[in-house]
N, CA, C and O of each residue as an XYZ file, in Angstrom:
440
protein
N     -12.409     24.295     -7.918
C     -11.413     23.304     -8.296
C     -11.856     21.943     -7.752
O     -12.000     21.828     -6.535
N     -12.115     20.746     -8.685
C     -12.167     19.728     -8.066
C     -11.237     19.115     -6.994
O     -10.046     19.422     -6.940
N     -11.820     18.230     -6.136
C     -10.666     17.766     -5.561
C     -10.682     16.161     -5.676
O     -11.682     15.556     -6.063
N      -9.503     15.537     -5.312
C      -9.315     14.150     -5.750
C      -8.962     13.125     -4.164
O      -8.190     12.177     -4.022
N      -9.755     13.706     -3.298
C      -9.471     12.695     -2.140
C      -9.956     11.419     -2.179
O      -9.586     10.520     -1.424
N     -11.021     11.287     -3.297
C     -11.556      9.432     -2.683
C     -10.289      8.803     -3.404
O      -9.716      7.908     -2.783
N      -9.745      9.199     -4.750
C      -8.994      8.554     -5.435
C      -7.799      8.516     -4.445
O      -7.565      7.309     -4.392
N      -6.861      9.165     -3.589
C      -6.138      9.351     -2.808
C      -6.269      8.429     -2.050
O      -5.252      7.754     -1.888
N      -7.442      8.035     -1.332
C      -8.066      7.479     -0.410
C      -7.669      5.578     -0.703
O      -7.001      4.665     -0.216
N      -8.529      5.838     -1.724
C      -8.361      4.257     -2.570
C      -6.953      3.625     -3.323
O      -6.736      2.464     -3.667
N      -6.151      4.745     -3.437
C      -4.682      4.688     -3.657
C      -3.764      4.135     -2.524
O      -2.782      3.393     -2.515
N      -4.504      4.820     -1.543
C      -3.763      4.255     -0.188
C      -4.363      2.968      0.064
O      -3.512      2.087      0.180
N      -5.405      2.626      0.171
C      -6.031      1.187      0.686
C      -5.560      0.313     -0.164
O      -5.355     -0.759      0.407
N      -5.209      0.289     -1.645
C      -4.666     -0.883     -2.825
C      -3.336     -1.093     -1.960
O      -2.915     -2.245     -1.852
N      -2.694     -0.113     -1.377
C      -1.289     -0.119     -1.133
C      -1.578     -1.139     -0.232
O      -1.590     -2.320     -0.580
N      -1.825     -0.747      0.968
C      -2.073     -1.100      1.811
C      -2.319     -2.683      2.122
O      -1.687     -3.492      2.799
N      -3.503     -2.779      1.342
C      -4.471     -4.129      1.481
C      -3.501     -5.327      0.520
O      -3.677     -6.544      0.576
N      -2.548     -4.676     -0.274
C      -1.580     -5.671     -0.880
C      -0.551     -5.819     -0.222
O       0.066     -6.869     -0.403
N       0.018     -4.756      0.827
C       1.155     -5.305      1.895
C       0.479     -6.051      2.839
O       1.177     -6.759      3.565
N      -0.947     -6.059      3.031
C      -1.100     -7.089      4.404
C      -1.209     -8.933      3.636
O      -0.845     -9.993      4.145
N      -1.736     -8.715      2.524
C      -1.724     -9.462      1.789
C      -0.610    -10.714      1.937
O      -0.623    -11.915      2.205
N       0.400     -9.623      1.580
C       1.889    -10.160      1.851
C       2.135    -10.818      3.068
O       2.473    -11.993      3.215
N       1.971    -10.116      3.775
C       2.325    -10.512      5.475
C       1.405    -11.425      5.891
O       1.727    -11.929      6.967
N       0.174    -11.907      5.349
C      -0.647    -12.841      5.691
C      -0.056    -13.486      5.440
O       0.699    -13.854      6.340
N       0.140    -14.274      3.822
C       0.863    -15.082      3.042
C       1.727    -16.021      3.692
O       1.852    -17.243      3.767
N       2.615    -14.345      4.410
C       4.567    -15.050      5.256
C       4.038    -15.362      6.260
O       4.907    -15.826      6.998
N       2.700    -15.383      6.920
C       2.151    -15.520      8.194
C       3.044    -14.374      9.431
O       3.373    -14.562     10.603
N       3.156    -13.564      8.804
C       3.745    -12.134      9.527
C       2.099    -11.498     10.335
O       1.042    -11.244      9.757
N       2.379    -11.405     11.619
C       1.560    -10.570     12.103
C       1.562     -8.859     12.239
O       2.626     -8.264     12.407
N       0.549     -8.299     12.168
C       0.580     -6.711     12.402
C      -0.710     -6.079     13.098
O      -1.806     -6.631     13.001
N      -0.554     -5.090     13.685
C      -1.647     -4.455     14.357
C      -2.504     -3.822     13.500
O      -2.427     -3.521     12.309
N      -3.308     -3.686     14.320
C      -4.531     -2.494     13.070
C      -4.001     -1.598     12.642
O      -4.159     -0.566     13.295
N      -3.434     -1.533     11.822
C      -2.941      0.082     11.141
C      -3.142      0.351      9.666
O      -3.761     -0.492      9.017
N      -2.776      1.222      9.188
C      -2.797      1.728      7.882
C      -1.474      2.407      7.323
O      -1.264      2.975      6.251
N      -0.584      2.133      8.504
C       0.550      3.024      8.028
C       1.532      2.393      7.209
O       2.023      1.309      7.524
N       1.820      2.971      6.248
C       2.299      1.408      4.766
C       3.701      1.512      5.866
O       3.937      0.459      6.459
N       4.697      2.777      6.194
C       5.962      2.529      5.996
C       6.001      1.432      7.238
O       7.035      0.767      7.164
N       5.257      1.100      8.232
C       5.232      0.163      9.393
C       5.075     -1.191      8.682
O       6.071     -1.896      8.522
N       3.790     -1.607      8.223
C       3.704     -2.264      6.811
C       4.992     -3.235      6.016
O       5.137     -4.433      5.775
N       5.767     -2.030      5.788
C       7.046     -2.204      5.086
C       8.088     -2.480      6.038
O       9.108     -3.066      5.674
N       8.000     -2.285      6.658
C       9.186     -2.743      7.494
C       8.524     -3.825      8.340
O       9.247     -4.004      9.320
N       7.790     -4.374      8.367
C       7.104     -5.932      8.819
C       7.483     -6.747      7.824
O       7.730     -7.919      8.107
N       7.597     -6.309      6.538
C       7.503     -7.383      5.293
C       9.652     -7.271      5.277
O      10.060     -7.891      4.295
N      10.466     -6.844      5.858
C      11.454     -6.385      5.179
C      12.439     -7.643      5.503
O      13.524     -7.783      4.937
N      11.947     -8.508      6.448
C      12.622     -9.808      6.883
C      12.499    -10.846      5.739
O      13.427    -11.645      5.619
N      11.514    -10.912      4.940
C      11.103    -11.623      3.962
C      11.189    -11.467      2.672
O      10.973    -12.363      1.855
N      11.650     -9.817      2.296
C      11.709     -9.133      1.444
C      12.288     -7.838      1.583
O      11.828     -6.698      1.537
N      14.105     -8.611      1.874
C      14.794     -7.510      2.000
C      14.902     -6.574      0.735
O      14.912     -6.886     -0.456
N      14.990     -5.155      1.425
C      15.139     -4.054     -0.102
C      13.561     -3.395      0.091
O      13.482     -2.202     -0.202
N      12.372     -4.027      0.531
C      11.413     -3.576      0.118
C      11.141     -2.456      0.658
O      10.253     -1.832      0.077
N      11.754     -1.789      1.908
C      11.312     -0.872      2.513
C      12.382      0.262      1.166
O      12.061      0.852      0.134
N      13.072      0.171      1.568
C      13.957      1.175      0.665
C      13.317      1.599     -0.696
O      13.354      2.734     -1.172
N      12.600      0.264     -1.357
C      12.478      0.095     -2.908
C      11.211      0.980     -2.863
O      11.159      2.058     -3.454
N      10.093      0.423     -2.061
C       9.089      1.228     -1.961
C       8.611      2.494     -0.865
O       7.462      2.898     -0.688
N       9.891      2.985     -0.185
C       9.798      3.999      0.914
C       8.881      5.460      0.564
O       8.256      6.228      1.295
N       9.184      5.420     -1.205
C       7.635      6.618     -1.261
C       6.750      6.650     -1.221
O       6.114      7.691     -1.385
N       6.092      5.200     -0.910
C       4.368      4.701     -0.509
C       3.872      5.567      0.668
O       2.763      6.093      0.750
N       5.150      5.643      1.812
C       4.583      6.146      2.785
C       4.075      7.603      2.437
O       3.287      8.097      3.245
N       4.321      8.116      1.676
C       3.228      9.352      1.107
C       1.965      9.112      0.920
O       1.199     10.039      0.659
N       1.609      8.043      1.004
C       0.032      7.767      1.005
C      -0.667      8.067      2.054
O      -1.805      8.525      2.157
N       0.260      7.714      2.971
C      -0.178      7.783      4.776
C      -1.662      8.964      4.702
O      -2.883      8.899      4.846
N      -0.996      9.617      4.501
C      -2.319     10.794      4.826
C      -3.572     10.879      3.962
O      -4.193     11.929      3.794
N      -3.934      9.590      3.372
C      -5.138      9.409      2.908
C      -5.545      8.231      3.773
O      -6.453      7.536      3.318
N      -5.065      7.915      4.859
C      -5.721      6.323      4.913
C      -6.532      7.397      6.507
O      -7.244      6.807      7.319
N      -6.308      8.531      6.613
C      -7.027      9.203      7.859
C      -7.593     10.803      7.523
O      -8.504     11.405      8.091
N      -6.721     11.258      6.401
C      -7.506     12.932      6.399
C      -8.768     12.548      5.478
O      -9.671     13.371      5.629
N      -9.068     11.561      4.598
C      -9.775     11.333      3.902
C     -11.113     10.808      5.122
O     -11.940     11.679      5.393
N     -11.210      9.952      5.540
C     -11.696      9.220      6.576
C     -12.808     10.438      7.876
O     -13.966     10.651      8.233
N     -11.573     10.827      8.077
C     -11.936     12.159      8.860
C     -11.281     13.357      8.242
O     -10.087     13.136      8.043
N     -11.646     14.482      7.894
C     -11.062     15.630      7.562
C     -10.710     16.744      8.396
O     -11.284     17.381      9.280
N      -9.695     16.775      7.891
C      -9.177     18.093      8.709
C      -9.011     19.067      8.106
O      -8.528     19.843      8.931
N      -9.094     19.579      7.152
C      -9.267     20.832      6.553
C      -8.018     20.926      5.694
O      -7.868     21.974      5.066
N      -7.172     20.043      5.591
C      -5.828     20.001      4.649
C      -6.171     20.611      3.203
O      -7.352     20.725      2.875
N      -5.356     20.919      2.524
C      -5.273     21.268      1.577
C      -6.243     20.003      0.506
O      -6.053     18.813      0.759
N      -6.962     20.280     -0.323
C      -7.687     19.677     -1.132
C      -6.505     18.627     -2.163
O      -5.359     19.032     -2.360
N      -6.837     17.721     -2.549
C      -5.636     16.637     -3.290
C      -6.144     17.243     -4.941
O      -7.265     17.439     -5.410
N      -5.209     17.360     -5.330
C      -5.297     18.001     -6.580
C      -5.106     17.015     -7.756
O      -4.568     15.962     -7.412
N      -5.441     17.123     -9.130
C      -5.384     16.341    -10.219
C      -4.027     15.263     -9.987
O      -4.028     14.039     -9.851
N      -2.887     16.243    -10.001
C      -1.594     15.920    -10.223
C      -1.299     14.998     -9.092
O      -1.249     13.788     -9.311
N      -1.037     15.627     -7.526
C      -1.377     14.637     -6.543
C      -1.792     13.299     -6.759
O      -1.166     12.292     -6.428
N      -2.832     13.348     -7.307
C      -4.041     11.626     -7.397
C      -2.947     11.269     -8.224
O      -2.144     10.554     -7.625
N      -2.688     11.487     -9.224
C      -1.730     10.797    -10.118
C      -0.715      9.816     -9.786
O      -0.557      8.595     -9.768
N       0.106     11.245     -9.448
C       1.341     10.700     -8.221
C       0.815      9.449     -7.282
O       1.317      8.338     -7.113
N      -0.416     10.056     -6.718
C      -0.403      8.581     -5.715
C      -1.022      7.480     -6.656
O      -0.400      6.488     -6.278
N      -1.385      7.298     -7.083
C      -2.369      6.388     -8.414
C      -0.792      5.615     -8.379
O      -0.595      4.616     -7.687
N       0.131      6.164     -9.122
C       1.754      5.856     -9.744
C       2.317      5.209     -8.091
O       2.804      4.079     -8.043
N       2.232      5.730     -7.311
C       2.652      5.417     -6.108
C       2.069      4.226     -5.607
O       2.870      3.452     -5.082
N       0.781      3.852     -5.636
C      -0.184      2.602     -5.594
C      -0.073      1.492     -6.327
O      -0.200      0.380     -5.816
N       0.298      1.764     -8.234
C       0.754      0.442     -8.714
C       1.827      0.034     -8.127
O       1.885     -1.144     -7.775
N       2.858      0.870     -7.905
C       4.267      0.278     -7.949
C       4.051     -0.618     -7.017
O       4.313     -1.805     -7.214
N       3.350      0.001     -5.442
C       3.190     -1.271     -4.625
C       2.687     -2.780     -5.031
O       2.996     -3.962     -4.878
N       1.714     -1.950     -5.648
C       0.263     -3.521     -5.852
C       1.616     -4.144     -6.751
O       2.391     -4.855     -6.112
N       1.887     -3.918     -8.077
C       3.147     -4.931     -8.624
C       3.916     -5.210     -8.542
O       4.370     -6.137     -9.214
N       4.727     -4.398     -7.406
C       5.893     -5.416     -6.587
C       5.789     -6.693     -5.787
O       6.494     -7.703     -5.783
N       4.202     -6.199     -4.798
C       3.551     -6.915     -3.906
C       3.582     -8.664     -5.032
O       4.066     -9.789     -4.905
N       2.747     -7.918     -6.059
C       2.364     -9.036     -6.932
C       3.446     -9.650     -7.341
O       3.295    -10.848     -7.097
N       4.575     -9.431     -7.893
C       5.823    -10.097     -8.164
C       6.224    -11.195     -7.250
O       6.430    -12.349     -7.625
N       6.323    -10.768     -6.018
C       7.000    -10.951     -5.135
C       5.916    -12.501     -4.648
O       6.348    -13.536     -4.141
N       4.516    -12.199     -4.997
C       3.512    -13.523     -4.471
C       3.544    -14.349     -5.371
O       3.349    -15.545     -5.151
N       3.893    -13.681     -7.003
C       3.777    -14.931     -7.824
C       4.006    -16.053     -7.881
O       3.100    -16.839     -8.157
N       5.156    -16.439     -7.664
C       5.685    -18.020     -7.475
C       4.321    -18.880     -6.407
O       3.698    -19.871     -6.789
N       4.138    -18.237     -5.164
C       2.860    -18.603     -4.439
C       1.827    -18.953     -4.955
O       1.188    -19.992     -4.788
N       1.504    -17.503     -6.036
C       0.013    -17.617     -6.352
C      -0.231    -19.051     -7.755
O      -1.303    -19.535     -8.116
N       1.370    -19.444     -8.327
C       1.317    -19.756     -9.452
C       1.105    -21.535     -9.025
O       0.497    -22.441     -9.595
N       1.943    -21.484     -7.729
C       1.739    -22.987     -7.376
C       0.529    -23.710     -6.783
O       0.396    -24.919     -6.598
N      -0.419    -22.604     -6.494
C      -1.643    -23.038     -6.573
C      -1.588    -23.310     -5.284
O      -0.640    -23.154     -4.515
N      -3.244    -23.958     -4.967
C      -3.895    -24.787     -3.389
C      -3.157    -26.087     -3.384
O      -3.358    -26.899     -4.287
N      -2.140    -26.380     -2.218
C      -1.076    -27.801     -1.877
C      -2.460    -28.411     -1.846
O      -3.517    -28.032     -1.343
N      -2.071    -29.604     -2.628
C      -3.090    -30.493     -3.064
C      -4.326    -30.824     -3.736
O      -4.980    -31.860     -3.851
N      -4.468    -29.490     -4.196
C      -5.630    -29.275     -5.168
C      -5.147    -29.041     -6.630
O      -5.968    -28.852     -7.528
């Protein structure tokens, strides 16, 4: 049976790398981590609702370390990747919603 951990893997880092995104942006600081639901509740001062809206991201969690290092977990299956794939946009296009007005007004003074 194939298994689908890099996709898992890379599902979690889109998540991820678009909530720090965020928190750069608000000039929100955070520690080294990978853990979205911590993540999410850093961003939730700025973007109340978001932890709630996106609280099933934190199912990603366990790709941003069994992938990385393995522990012998159960192999991520077709359906799984999916789910997290589905679990990964929602972040990246909320994330993105939420920067647009930012991204649309461009470099102040350029």
């Amino acid at each position: 049976m194939p298994s689908y951990e890099t996709a898992g893997f890379h599902a979690q880092q889109a998540a991820e790398k678009a909530l720090k995104a965020f928190l750069v942006r608000h000039q929100i600081d955070f520690t080294r981590t990978h853990d979205l639901g911590e993540l999410l509740r850093l961003a939730e001062p700025v973007a109340p609702g978001i932890t709630r809206k996106l609280a099933d991201a934190e199912r990603l969690n366990r790709h941003a370390v069994e992938t990385r290092y393995p522990t012998g977990a159960t192999p991520v299956s077709r359906e799984e990747a999916a789910r997290d794939l589905a679990l990964a946009t929602d972040v990246v296009e909320n994330v993105r919603t939420l920067l647009q007005p930012y991204l649309d007004a461009g470099r102040p003074g350029g």
